[in-house]
N, C-alpha and C positions, 0 to 999 in steps of 0.2 A: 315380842314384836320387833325389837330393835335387832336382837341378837338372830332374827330372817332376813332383815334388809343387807342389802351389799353396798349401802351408801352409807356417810357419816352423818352420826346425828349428834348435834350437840346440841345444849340450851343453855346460852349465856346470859346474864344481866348487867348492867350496868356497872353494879361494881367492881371494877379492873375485870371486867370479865368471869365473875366467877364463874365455874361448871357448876350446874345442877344436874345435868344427863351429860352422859359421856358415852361414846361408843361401842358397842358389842364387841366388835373388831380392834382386838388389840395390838393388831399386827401393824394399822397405819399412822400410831403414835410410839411416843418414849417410853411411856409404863403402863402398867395394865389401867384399862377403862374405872376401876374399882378404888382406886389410886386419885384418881383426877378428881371425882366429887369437891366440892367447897372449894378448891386451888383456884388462882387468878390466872389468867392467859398468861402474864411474864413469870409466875412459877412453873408453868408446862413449856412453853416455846420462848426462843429465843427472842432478842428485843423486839430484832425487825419486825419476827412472823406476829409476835403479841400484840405488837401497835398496829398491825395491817387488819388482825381481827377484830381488834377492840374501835378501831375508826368505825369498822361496816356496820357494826354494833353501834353505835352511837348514831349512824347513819339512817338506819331502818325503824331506828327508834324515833327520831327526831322527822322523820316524812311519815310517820307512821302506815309504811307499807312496804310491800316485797319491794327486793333489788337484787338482781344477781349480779353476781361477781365471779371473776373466771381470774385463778393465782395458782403457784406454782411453789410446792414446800418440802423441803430437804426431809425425808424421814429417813429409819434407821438405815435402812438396805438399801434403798433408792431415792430419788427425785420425781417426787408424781404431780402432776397437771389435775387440778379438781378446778370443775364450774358446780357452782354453790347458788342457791337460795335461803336468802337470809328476809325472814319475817317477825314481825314482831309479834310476841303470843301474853303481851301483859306490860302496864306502863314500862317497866325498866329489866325485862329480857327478852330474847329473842330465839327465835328455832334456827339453828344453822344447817343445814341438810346439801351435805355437798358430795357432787359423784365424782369420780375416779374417769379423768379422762384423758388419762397418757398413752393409752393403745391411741387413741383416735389422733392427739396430737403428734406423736411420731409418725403417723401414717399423713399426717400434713403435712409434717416437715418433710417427707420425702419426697412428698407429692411437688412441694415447693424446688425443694433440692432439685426434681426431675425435671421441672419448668425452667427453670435460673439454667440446668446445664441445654436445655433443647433451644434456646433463648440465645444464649452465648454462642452453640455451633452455628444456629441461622445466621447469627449477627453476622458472626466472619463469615459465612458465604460471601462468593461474588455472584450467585448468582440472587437473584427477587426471587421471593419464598412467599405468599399469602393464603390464607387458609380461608372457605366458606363453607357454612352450615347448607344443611338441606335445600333450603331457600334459595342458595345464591347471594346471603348475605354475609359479610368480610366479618369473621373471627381475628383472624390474625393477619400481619406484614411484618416483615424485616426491616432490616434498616436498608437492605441492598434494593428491595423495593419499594419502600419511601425515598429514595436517591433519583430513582430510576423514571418513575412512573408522575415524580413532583409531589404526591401526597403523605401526609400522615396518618398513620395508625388511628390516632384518637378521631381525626379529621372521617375516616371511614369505616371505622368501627359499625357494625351495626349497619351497614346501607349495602346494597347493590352493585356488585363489582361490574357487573356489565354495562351498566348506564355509565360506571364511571370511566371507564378504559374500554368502551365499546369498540370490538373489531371490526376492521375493516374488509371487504369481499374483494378479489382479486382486481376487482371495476373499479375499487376505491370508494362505493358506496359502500354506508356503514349497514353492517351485519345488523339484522332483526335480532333480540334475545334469544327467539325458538330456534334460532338456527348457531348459537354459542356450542362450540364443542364442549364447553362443560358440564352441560345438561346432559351427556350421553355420558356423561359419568358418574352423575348424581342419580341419575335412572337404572344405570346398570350393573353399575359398581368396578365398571373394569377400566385400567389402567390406558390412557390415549397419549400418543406422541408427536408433535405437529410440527414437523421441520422447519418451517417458514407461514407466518402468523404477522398483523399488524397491529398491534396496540397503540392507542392515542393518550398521548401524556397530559397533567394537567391542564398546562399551557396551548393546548392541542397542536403538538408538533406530532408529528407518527415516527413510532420504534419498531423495527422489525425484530421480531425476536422468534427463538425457538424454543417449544416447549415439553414439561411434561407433566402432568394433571393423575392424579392417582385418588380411589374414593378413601376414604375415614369413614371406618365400619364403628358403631356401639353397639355389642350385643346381639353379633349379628348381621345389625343392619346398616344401609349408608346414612350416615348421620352427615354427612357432608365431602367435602374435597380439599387435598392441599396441591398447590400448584407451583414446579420453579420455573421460571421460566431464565433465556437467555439475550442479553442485546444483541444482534449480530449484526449490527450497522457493519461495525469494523472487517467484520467476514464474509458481507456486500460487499463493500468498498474493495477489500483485495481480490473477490471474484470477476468485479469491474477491471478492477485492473491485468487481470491476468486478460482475460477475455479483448479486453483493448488491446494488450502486448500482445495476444496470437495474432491479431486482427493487419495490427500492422509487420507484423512478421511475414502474416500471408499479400498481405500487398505488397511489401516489401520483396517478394518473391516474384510476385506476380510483375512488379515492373523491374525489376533487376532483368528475367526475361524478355520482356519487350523491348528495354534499353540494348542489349546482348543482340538481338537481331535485326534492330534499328540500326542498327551501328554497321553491321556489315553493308545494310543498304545505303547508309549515309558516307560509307568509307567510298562505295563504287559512282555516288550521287557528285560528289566533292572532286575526286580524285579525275572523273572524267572531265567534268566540267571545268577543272583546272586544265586540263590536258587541251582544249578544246581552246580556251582562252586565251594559252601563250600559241595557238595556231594562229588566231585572227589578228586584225590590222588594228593595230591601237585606238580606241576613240570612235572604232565602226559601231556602226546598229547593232550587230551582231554580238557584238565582244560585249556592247552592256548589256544584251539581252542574255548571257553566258553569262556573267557576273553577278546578276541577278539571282539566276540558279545555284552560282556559287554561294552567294550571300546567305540563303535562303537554306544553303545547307548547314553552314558553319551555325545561321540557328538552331535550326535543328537537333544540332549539335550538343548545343550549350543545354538543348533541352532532355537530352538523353545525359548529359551529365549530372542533370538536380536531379534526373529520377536514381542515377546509378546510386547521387550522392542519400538520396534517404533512404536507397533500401542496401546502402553501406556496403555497396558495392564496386566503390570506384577507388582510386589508385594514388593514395594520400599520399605526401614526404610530410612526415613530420620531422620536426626539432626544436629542440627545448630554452623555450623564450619566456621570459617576466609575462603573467600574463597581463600586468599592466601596461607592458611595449604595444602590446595587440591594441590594446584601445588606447592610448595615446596616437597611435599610429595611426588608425581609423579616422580618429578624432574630427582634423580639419575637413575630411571629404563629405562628414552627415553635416558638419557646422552649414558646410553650401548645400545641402540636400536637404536641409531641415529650414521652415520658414523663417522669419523675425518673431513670429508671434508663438511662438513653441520657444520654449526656453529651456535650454539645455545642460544640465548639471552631472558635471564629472567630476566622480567623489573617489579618489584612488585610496586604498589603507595600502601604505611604501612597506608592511610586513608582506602584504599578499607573495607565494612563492608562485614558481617557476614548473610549467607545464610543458606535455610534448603534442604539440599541434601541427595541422600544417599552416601555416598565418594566414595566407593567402587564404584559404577556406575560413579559418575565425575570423578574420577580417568580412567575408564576406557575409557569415551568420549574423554579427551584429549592423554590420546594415541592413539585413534583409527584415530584423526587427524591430532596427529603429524606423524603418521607410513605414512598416505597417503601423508601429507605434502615430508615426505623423499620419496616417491617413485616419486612425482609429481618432485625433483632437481635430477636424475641419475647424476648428472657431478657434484653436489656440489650447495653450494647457501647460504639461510640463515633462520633460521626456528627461528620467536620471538615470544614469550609468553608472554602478557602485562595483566595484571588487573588493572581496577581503577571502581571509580562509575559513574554512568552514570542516566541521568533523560530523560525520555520519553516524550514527552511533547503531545498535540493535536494531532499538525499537523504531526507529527511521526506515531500517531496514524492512523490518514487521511491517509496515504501511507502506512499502513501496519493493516489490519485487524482484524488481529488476535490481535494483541498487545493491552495492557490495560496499562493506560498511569501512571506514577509513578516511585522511584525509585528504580533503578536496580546496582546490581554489574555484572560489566562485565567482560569476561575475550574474549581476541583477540587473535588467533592463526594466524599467518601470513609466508607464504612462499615465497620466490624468484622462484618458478619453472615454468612448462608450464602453467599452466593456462588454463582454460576451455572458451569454446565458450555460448553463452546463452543458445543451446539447449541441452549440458549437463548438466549445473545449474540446467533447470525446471527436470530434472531428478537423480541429483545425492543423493536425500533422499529415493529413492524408495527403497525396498527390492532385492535384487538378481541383480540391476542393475552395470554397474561395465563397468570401460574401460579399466583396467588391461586387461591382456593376460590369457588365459583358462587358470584355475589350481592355479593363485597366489590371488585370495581373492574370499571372499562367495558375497561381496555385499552388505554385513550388515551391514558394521560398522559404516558407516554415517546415517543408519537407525535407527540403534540403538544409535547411538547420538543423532538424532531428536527427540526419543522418548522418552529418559531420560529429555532431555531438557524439551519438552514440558510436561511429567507428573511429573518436578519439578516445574510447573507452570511459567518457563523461555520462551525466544524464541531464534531461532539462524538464520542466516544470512548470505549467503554468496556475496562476493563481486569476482568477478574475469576477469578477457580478458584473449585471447589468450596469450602465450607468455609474461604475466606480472602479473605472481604469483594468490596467492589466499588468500585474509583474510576471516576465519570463525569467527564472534560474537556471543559470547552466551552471551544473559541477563536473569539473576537471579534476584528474587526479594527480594530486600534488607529487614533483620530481625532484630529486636531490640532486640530478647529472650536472653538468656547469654547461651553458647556453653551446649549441653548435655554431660553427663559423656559417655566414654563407653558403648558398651553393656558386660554385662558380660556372661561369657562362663560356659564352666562346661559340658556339656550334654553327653560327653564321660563318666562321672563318674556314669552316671544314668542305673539303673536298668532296661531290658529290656522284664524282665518277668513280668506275674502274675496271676492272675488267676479271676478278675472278668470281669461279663459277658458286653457283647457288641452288640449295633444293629446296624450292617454296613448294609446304605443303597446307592444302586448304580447301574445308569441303566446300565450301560457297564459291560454286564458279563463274562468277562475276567479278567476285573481287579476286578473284585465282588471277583472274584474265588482265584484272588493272595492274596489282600486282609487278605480274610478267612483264606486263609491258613495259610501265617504270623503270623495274630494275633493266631490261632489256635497251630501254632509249639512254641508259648510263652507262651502259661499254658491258653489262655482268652478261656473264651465258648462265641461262636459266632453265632448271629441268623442274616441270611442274609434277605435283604430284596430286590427286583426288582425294587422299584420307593417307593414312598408315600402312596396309597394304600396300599398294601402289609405291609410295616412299618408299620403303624398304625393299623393293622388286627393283625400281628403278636403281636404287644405289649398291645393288647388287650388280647389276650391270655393266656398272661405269667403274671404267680402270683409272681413270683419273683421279686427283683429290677430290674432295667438295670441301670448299673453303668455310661457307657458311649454310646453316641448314634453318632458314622462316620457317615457322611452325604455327597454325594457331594450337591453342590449350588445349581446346576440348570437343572435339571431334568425335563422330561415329565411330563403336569398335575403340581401336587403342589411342590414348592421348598422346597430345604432342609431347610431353618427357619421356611415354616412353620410347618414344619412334626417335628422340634424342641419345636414350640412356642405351636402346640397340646400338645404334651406329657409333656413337664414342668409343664403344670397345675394339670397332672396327677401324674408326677414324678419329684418332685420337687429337689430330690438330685442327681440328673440326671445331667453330665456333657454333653457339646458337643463338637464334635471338627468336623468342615468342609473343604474339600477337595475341590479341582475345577485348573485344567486349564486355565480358567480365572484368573491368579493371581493378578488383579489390585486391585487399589481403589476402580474401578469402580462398582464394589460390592460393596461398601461400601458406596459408593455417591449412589446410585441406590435405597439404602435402603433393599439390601439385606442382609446386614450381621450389626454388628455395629464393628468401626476401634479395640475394644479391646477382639473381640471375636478371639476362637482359631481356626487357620487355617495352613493348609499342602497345599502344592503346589505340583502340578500333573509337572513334573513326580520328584515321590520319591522313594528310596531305601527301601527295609525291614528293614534296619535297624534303616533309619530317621525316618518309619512309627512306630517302636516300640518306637523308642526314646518318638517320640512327644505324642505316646500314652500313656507312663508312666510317661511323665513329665506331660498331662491335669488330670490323675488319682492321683498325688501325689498332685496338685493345686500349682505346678508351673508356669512358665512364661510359654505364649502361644504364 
């Protein structure tokens, strides 16, 4: 009977163990089973194994009833795993009957092994990894989705992944259970991918994430689902942002245009009206009712230059100043613009370096922020003005698009006032936008702060909530040049006559015609022209020189360079000077002009146009 079983049979007694039965199988001891009879367990096995058997023996003896025992014994060839029952068959021995179960425990160990390694790659996921049975109830989570999601493993073990991270429907009402994408997973067995998904975190804040759900077959069948999913707040947030940057790129286009042919009208609106003004009797009805018009244009004016200025289209001198000079220099004019009751704190770090700006425009950003800062505290508060430098690094980058990574000096305006909501943030750079009450601002002046910023190749920033202020940052990119001098003046002392001749070319003929006239009521002979065509017909005709050649930029057909670049080859002591609406760089980055040729900004006075005209005739500065 023994010598058919495949298990070990011994019969021990109390004393030391002796063998009375010893096993058929002689293969999973020292010496043959024939051998063992009468011998004590520390004559057969080593100390340890003797004492480990002779305990359980003493054991089953002393409760007088089974106990198993599950131990592991070096024999001759191998190392085998037996789980044993030990009974007792007479006051003082016992049946030992133990199986052989090192198949099973290696195929645990592995089983272990392959959990510990499937365990370790989730962990380091970055993405949330959670696994559920048939049911819909949570087998498993990572640690990237216990981070993610606020919960624990142990804390959801067993329960209901939908009740606990219930999705949200595009309405932002929460999704029914029947209607969880994962149920068409657990029913069908096929793989689903959801690009954009809301999940609610413990805390019930909402995660946008993107995911992918794939079934867990046993045997066939779905036994369940494992699910990764991804946070893509961060890859919102930069689709916002890009989508914001086209947004104002295309308005920025959109009134760069408007400004560009306001101007022409605003050049003919100005310039007559001046014309008109030095006709009449000083002090008449008339002349203030002309003055009026005048006035009214030169607003105008101002206001075709905040739009030029945000959509970085207008006609900047920079030069390179501490950018602590700028707001010290500012300084005492917000001191009388800002109430008693707003308290004003200027915090300079003396490291901050040295930017290339045009002052005059940074100058006027930060008032244009701190005037809003003072209207956003009506009761009082506290309005600080910090500079230091600042480094941009990648990942700053990564979260802000626009930005190009490097050093920056910064300068932080900061208010104690109401504070804005997100959905005036995405809108407070826009032109004309505004939360003031009708009548007390145009809208521009965050525009035109955005616009200086960005076409000094800075970026700016704002940070705000309801009710808990607003810091605006501007970063400038930091200069090694050494400060420029002044520009120098004078152009009040220049002569405004003269008499050589001129080829103004220009498609808007109205201002062609004020133009003319201007230059005509200063001594110049003047040959107008329609466009490019016409130019170069006309000065084909004329034997004489042409001393200088007006031109605006960008004209029907051929630009004014090249109706320039024709005629120099032909008239080579031929001066130019170009006009345009378009006041930026961007003519100049464009390759339409080059940065040291001379230019006039639309809209101008008769008398800046003679100016400029006898300053490019005499080969002064342009």
């Amino acid at each position: 009977m023994f010598a058919a079983l495949s298990d070990v049979v011994l019969a021990l007694d109390s004393d030391g163990g002796r063998l009375s039965i010893a096993p058929a199988n002689d293969t999973l001891l020292y010496t043959p089973p024939t051998e063992l009879i009468g011998k004590t367990l520390h004559e057969v096995f080593p100390e340890k194994e003797a004492d480990f058997f002779l305990h359980n023996v003493c054991r089953a003896l002393q409760a007088r009833r089974t106990h198993r025992v599950e131990y592991q014994l070096a024999l001759a060839s191998h190392t085998a795993w037996f789980d044993a029952s030990v009974s007792p068959i007479s006051n003082n021995s016992v049946l030992w009957i133990a199986h052989d179960i090192t198949s099973a425990k290696c195929a645990e160990e592995e089983l272990r092994r392959q959990l510990h390694f499937t365990e370790a790659v989730t962990a380091s996921l970055g993405e949330g990894v959670y696994a559920l049975d048939q049911n819909g109830l949570v087998t498993f989570m990572n640690p990237a989705a216990e981070a993610a999601l606020g919960w624990k493993l142990t804390e959801v073990i067993g329960r209901n992944m939908h009740e606990l991270i219930h999705h949200q429907r595009a309405d932002g009402t929460r999704m029914l259970r029947s209607e969880c994408p994962l149920l068409s997973v657990l029913r069908t067995g096929k793989t689903i991918k959801v690009e954009k998904d809301v999940f609610v975190r413990r805390d019930g804040t909402l995660m946008p994430v993107s995911y992918t759900a794939s079934a867990i077959a046993t045997k066939g069948k779905v036994s369940g689902a494992a699910l990764a999913f991804h946070d893509i707040s961060h890859q919102q947030l930069l689709e916002e942002q890009l989508r914001q940057a086209q947004k104002m790129e295309a308005i920025g286009q959109l009134a760069g245009g408007i400004a560009h042919d306001f101007n022409n009208l605003l050049t003919i609106i100005s310039g007559y009206s001046a014309r008109l003004v030095a006709g009449e009797t000083a002090g008449s009805v008339k002349q203030k009712e002309l003055l009026e018009i005048q006035r009214a244009g030169e607003r105008a004016a101002l206001l075709t230059q905040r739009l030029l200025a945000f959509s970085c289209r207008q006609l900047l001198k920079p030069r390179v100043v501490p950018l602590n000079t700028v707001v010290t220099g500012v300084e005492p004019m917000l001191r009388r613009m800002i109430p008693e009751d707003i308290d004003i704190a200027v915090q300079l770090n003396s490291a901050t370096g040295n930017v290339k700006v045009d002052v005059a425009q940074l100058e006027q950003v930060v008032i244009n922020l701190s005037v809003n800062a003072r209207d956003a505290m009506p009761d009082g508060g506290k309005l600080t003005i910090e500079t230091t430098n600042a480094t941009l690094d990648e990942l700053y980058v990564r979260q802000h698009p626009q930005v190009t990574a490097g050093p920056y000096a910064l300068l932080v305006i900061t208010d104690t006032g109401v504070g804005m909501d997100n959905e005036t943030k995405t809108r407070i750079f826009e032109p004309f936008f505004t939360t003031k009450d009708t009548g007390t601002g145009t809208g521009l002046g965050l525009s035109m702060a955005y616009g200086v910023v960005r076409q000094s190749g800075g970026h700016i920033w704002v940070y705000s909530e309801p009710s808990a202020g607003s810091t605006f940052k501007i970063y400038l990119p930091l200069v090694s040049l050494q400060m420029a001098p002044l520009p120098a003046v004078g152009h009040d002392s220049l002569q405004q006559a003269g008499q050589e001749t001129i080829l103004l070319v220009e498609d808007d003929d109205g201002l062609r015609d004020l133009v003319a006239a201007t230059l005509i009521d200063n001594g110049y002979f003047v040959i107008s022209a329609r466009d490019a065509a016409d130019a170069l017909e006309q000065a084909a005709a004329l034997n004489d020189p042409i001393d200088l050649l007006i031109t605006d930029v960008i004209m029907p057909g051929k630009s004014g360079a090249s109706v320039a670049k024709q005629l120099a080859g032909e008239r080579p002591a031929m001066k130019v000077l170009y006009m345009s609406g378009y006041t930026d760089a961007a003519i100049v980055r464009h390759g339409m002009l080059n940065a040291d040729m001379a230019f006039l900004t639309k809209p101008f006075s008769p008398t800046a146009l003679a100016l400029k005209v006898r300053e490019v005739l005499n080969g002064g500065l342009v």
